[in-house]
C-alpha positions, 0 to 999 in steps of 0.5 A: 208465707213464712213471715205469716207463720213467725207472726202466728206464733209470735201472737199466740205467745204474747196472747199467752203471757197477757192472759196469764197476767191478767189471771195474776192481776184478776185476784186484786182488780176488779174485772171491769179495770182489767177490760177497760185498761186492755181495751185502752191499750190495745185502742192505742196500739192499733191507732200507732199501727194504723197511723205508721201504715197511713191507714185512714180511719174510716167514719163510715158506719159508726152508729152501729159500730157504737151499738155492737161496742155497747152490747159487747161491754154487756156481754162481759158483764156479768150480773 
């Protein structure tokens, strides 16, 4: 329990500093960079953590895994 509470916390302190950074970047780059870099990263990130876990990686589902990750990238468009 109160691990669970450190990595809440923990979270939304590097949730924090990344959106401010990310406000900082914003006036020089343009917004679709700044998703695709922390799409990027965060794919890495997850792919490290999943591999050390040995947690598979499921193939099951993928059609619609790539329908809802286009209609998200849409959703962030804007127009």
């Amino acid at each position: 329990m109160k691990n669970g509470v450190i990595l809440a916390v923990l979270s939304s302190l590097v949730f924090s500093i990344m959106n401010a950074l990310v406000k900082a970047v914003s006036l020089n780059i343009p917004a679709s960079e700044i998703m695709f870099f922390r799409s990027l990263i965060g794919t890495i990130i997850i792919l490290i953590m999943m591999k050390q876990s040995r947690v598979i990686f499921s193939k099951k589902g993928v059609p619609m895994l790539f329908i809802r990750g286009l209609l998200g990238a849409f959703k962030e468009r804007s127009f």
